[in-house]
C-alpha positions, 0 to 999 in steps of 0.5 A: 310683652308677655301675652296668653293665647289658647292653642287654636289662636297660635295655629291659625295666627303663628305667623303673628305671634313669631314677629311679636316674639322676634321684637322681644315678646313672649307668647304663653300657649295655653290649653283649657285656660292653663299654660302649657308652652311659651314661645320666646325669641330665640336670642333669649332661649341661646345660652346657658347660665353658670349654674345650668352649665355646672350642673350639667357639667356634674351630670355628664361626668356622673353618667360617665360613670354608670350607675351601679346595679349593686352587681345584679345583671338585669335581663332586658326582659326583666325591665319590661315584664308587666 
């Protein structure tokens, strides 16, 4: 069961929307009209797939080893001016 509700439905009914989404529903938030966030139940939101897994495998190990500045030494100051 998939249902829209605007953001002023899920303040003053949240309670009702977290029991629909614990019996497997899903809740799309929205603003103006336009979806901004989904509610689901938290079995479905535990767990990454293969691919999820994998990619943040390759990005813990590329951060890991830093990127390079192409050996310029950048001042903090510099990365805030304006």
């Amino acid at each position: 069961m998939k249902e829209l509700i605007s953001i002023r439905e899920a303040n003053q009914h949240i309670s009702r929307y977290i029991d629909a989404i614990q019996d497997g529903g899903e809740i799309v938030i929205t603003r103006r009209g336009k979806p901004v966030a989904k509610l689901i139940g938290i079995k479905e939101a535990i767990g990454l797939t293969e691919a999820q897994k994998g990619a943040r495998n390759r990005t813990l190990v590329r951060m890991q080893k830093g990127y390079s500045l192409g050996g310029h030494v950048v001042k903090r100051d510099a990365l805030h001016e304006r």
